[in-house]
Wavefront OBJ file of the C-alpha trace (Angstrom):
o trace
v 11.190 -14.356 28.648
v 10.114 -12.158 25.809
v 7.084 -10.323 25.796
v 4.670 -11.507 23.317
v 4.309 -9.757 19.960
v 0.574 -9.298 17.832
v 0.200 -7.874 14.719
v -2.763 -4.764 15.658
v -2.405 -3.448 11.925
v -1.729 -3.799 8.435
v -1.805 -1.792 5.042
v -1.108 -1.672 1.252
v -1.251 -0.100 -1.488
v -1.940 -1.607 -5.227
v 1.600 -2.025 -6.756
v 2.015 -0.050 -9.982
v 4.353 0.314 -12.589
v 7.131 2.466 -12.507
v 5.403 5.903 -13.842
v 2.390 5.051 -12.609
v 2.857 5.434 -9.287
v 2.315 8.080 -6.495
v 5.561 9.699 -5.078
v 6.608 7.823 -2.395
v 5.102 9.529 0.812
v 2.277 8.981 -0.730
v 2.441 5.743 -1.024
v 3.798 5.259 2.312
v 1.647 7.488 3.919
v -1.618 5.272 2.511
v -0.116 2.305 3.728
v 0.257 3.872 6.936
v -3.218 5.560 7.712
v -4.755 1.832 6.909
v -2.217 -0.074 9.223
v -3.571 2.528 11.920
v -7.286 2.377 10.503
v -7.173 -1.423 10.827
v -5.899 -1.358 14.075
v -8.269 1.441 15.513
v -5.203 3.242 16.519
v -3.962 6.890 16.090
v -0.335 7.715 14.959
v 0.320 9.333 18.661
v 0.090 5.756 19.833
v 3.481 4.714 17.889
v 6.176 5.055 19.559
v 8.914 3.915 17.443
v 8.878 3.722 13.546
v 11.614 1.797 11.186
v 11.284 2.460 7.298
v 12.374 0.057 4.923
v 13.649 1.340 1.376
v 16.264 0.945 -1.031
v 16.320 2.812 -3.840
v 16.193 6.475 -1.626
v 18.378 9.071 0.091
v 19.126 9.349 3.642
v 16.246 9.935 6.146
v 13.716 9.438 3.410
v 11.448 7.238 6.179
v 10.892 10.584 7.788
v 10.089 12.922 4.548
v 7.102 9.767 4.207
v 6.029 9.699 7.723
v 5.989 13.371 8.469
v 2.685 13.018 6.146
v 1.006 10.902 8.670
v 2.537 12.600 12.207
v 5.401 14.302 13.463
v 5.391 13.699 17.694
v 9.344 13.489 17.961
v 9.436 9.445 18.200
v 12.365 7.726 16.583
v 12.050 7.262 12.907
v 15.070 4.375 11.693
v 15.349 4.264 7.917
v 16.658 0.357 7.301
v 17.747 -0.963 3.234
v 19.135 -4.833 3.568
v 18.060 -4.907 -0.200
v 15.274 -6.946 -1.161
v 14.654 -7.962 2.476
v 14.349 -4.023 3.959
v 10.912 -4.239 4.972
v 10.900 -7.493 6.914
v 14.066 -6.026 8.410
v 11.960 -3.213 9.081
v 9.184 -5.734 10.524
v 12.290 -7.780 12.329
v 13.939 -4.446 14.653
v 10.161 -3.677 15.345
v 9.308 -6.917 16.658
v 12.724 -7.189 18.699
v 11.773 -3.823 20.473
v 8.312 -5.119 21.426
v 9.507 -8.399 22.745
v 12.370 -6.644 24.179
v 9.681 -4.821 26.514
v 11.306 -0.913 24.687
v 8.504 -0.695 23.330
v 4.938 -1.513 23.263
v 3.732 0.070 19.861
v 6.076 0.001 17.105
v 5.364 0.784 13.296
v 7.234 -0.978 10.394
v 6.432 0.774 6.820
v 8.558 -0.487 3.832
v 7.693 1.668 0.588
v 9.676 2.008 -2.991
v 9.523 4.100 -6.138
v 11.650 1.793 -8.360
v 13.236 3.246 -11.619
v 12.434 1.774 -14.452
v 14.189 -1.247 -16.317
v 16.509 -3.681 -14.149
v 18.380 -3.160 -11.052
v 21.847 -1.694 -11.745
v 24.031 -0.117 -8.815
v 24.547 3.975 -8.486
v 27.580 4.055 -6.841
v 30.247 3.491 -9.488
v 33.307 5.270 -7.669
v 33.503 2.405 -4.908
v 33.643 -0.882 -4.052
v 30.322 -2.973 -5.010
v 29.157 -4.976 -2.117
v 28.081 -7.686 -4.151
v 31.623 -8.237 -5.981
v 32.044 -11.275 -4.028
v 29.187 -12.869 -4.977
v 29.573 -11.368 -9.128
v 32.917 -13.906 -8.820
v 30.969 -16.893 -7.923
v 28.428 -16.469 -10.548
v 31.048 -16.000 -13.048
v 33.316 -18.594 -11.973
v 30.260 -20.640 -12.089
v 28.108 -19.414 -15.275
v 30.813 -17.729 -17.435
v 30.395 -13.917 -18.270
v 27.301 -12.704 -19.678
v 25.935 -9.276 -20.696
v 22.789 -9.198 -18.580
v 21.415 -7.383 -15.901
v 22.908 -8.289 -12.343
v 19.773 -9.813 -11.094
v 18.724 -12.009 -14.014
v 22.650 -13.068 -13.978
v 22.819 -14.462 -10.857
v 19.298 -16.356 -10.701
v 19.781 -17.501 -13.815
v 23.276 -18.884 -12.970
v 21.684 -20.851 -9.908
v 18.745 -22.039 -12.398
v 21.300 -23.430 -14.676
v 23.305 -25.075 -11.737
v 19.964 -26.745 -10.546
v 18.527 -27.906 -13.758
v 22.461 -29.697 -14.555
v 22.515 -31.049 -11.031
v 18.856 -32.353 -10.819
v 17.917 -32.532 -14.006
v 15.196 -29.816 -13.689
v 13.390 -28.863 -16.134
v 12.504 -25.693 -18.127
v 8.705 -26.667 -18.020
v 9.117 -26.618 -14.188
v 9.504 -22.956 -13.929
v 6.858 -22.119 -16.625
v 4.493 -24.396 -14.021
v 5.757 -21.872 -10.908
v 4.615 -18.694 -13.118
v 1.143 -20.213 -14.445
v 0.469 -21.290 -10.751
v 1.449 -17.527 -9.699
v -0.691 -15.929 -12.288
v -3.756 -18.101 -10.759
v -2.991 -16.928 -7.365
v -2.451 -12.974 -8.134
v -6.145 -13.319 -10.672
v -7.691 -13.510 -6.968
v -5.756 -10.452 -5.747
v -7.070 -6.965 -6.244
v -3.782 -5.111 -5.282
v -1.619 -7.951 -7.600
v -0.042 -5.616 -10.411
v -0.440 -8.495 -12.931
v -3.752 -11.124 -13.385
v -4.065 -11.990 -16.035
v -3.639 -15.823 -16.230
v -1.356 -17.301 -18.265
v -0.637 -21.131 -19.216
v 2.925 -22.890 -19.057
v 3.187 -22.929 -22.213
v 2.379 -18.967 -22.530
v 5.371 -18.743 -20.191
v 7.452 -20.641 -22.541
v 6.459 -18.868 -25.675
v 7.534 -15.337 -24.252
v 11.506 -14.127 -25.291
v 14.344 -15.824 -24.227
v 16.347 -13.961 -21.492
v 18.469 -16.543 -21.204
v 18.175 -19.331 -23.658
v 16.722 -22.785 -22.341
v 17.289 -21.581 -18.833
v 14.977 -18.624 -18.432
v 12.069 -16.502 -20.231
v 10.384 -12.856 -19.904
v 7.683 -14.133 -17.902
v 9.812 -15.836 -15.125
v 11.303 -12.644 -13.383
v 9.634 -10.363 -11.382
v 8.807 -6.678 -12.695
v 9.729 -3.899 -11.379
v 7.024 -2.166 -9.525
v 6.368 0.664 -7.184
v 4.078 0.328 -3.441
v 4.365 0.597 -0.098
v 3.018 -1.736 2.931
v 2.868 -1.433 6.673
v 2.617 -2.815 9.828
v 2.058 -2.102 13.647
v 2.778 -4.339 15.936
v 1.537 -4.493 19.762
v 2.712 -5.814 22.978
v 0.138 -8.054 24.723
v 0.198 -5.549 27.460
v -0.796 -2.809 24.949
v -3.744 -4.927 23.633
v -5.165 -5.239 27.326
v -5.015 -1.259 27.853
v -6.370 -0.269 24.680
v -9.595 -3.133 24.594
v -7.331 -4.620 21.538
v -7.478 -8.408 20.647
v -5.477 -9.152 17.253
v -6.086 -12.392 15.629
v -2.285 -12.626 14.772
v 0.975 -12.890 16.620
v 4.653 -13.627 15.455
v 5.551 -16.867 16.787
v 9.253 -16.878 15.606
v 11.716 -14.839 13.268
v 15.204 -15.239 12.533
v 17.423 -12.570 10.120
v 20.747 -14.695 8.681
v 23.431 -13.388 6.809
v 25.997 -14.975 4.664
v 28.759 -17.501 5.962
v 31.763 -18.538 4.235
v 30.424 -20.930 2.231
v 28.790 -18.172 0.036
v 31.842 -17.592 -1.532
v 33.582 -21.402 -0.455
v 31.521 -23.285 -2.459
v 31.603 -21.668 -5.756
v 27.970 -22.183 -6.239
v 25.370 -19.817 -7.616
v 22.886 -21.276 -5.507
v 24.532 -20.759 -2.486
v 25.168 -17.187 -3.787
v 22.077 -16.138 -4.211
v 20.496 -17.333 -0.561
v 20.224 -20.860 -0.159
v 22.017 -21.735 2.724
v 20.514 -18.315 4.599
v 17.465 -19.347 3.118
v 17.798 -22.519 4.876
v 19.323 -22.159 8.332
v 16.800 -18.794 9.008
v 14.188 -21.416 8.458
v 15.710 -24.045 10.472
v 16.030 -21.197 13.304
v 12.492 -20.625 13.327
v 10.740 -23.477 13.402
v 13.019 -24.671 16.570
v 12.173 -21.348 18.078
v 8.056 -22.422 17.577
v 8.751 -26.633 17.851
v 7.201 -27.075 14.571
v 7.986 -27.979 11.163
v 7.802 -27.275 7.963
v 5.022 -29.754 7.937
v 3.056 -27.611 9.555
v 2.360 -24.766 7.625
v -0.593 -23.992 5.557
v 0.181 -20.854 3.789
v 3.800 -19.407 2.747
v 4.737 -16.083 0.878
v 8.374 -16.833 -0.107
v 10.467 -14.849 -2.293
v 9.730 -15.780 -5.616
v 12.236 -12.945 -7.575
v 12.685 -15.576 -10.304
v 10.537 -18.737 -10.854
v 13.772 -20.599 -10.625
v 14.349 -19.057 -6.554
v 10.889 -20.492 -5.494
v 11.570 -23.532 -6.784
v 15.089 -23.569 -4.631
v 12.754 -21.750 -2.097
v 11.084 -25.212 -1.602
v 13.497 -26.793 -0.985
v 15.272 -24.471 1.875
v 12.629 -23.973 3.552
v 12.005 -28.449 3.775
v 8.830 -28.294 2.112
v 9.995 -30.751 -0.287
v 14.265 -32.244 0.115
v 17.133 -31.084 -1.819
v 16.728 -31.711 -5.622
v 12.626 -32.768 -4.881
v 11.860 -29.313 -6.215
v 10.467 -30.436 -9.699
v 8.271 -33.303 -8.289
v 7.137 -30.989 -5.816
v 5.872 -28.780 -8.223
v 4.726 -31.191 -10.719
v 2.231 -32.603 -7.759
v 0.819 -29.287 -7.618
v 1.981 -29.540 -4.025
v 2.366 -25.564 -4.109
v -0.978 -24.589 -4.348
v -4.919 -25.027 -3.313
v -5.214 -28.340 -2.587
v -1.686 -29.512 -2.119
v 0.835 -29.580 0.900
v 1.327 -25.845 1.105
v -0.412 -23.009 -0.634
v 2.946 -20.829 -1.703
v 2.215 -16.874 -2.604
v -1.329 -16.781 -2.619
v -1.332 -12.999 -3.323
v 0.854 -14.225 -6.794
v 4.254 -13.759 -5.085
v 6.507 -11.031 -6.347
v 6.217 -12.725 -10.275
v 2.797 -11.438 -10.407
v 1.730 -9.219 -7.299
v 5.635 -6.965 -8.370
v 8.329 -6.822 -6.376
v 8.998 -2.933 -5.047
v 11.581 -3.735 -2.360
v 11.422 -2.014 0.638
v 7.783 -2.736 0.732
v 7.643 -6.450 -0.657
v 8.478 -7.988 3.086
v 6.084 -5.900 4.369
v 3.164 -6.984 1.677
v 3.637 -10.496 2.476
v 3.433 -9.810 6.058
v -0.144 -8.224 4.972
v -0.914 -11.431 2.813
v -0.454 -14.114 5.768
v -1.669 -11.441 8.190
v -5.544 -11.911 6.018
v -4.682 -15.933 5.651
v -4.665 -16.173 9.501
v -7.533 -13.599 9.880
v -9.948 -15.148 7.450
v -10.460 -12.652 5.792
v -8.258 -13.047 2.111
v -11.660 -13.434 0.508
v -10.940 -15.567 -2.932
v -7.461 -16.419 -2.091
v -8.487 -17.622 1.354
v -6.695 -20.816 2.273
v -9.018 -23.052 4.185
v -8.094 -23.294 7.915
v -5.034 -21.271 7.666
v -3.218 -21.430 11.574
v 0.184 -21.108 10.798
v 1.746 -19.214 7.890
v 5.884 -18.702 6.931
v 7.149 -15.979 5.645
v 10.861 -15.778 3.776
v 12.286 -12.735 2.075
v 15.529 -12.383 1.085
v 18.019 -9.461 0.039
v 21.336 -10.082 -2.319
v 24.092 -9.221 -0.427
v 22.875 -10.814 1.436
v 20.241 -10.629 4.680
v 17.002 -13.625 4.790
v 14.489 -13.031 7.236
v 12.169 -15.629 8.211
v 9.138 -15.040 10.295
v 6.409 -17.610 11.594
v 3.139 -16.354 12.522
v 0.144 -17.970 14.127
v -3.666 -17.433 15.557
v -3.563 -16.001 19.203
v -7.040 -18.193 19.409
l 1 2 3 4 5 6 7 8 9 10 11 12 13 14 15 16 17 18 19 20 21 22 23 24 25 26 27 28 29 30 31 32 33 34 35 36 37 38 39 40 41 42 43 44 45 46 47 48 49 50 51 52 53 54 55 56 57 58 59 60 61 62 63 64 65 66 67 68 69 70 71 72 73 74 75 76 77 78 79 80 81 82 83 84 85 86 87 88 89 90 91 92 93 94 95 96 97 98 99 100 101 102 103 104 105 106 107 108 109 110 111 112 113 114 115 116 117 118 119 120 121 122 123 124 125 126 127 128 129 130 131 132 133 134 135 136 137 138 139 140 141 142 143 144 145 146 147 148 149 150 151 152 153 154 155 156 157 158 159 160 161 162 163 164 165 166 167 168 169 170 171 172 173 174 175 176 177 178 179 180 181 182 183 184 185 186 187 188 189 190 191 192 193 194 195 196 197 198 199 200 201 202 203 204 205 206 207 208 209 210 211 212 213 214 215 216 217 218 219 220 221 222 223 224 225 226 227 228 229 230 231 232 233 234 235 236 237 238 239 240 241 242 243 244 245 246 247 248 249 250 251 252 253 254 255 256 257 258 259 260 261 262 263 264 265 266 267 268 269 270 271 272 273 274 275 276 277 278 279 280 281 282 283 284 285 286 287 288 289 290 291 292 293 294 295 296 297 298 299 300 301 302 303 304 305 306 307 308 309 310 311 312 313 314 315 316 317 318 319 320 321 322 323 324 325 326 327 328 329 330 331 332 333 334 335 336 337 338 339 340 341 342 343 344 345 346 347 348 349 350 351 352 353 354 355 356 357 358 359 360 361 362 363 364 365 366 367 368 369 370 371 372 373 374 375 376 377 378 379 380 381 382 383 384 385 386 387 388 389 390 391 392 393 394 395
């Protein structure tokens, strides 16, 4: 038996540009004071912390919670790449279903540099080398950022096998810029139309423009999670609970296969899911609301189709029915997803935790999704680490 897990408290800040940002204990530190606000705890009730962060040196978790308390607890600084704060979310709920703890904090923050991700550490081994073989084997060699390489390879790969289309994506952004024009803390909302999505540069021709990758942002997010226990002694009684979370890492068909869209998460992507929802005895047929990782336009749409909202290659219909959004089967990335809310990663796992958190609350005010009871969350880190969590109502 595991002890059940509730979600007490969240926080976030606006994302901002690179530049235009706080430093990060700052950031992290806001975050942190409204997780506790919202909760109607104080930071001497936490009695574990984990950090999430990438781009950072060692122990930087504590130089950004030292600005909130210092009482001696442990303080774990986590970076699974893109996924660091819902790893940071997943070690916090295992310690308060593992009965260690009964008040844990998860805080993911980031100050991103500016332009695209590139690697720091040119004097050994990349971890992602593996995967840089696959995309070339697959895609050929091209002169572009690692990121936009390796989506773009799997794009390519889809649209040949399924016959996908360009317009598709441009749909996935317009729909995101309607979600994030409801979102106060969304970096970008301004709407746009598909066809404004089309019209912006090339990255890579006929496969992907400007406007279908994520910027680069800076933020922080946080949450504190509760045993049930807890709730009782303090007079708590959180609307929100984990129901089910799984963390999967790469197996040997990553590499086997010699496809890009295995290479970039879609076989994590789909047995993390699969893991979850026979945890909870649902399906994906159940969900209202779902923050997924939408890096690229073209990763949501593969997103889909992990996660069984829609089956393999049903990814353009499924968007084309406008089954994505208010109205449809599943309302994905209400906030506007990391395309228009920004993507700082140590914190983005941690901001869509916040996002379903106010779904299943009630209280996401214009981007409320009617009846919201059971929301899915999937973030994913090259290199690779997917963490899927289910959360539902405790009511």
């Amino acid at each position: 038996m595991q002890n059940e897990v509730l979600i007490a408290g969240i926080g976030m800040t606006p994302f901002k540009k690179p530049g235009d940002n706080l430093p990060y204990p700052d950031m992290a530190a806001q975050s942190i004071r409204q997780a506790l606000q919202d909760a109607g705890l104080a930071y001497g009730d936490v009695q574990e912390v984990y950090a999430g962060y990438v781009y950072g040196d060692s122990t930087s978790g504590q130089r950004a919670v030292y600005e909130v308390g210092m009482t001696g607890v442990p303080i774990i600084n986590v970076n699974n790449n893109c996924s660091s704060g819902s790893t940071a979310l997943y070690l916090a709920r295992k310690a308060i279903a593992s009965g260690a703890a009964d008040c844990v904090l998860a805080v993911g923050f980031e100050q991103m540099p500016r332009g695209a991700l590139q690697t720091h550490w040119n004097d050994r081994p990349d971890p992602l080398d593996r995967f840089s073989d696959v995309v070339e084997q697959t895609f050929g060699h091209a002169e572009l950022p690692m990121a936009i390489r390796y989506f773009a390879a799997a794009g390519k790969e889809h649209m040949d096998r399924y016959q996908t289309s360009l317009e598709t994506f441009a749909k996935i952004r317009a729909k995101a810029s309607r979600h994030a024009a409801r979102n106060p803390l969304a970096l970008f909302r301004k709407e746009v139309t598909p066809e404004e999505v089309l019209a912006t540069p090339a990255i890579v021709p006929g496969v992907m423009t400007r406007l279908m990758a994520c910027p680069p942002t800076c933020g922080a997010a946080a949450t504190l999670l509760i045993s049930r226990g807890f709730a009782r002694k303090h007079g708590l009684d959180p609307a929100v609970r984990i129901l089910a979370q799984s963390l999967v890492t790469d197996r040997p068909g990553t590499f086997d296969d010699r496809s890009a869209i295995s290479a970039v998460g879609y076989d994590t992507s789909r047995e993390a899911a699969h893991l979850v929802f026979e945890a909870a005895g649902v399906g994906p047929e159940d969900i209202d609301v779902c923050e997924l990782h939408d890096c690229f336009t073209q990763n949501e749409l593969m997103t889909y189709e992990a996660l069984g909202f829609c089956g393999l290659g049903e990814g353009e219909a499924f968007v084309q029915d406008d089954a994505n959004t208010y109205g449809g089967k599943v309302v994905v990335n209400p906030s506007g997803g990391l395309l228009s809310k920004g993507h700082p990663l140590g914190a983005t796992g941690l901001a869509q935790c916040f996002e379903l958190t106010h779904q299943l609350r009630g209280s996401a005010e214009a981007r409320q999704v009617d009846g919201a009871r059971m929301a899915l969350q999937h973030n994913a880190g090259l290199g690779g680490a997917t963490v899927v969590t289910l959360y539902g109502r405790t009511q």
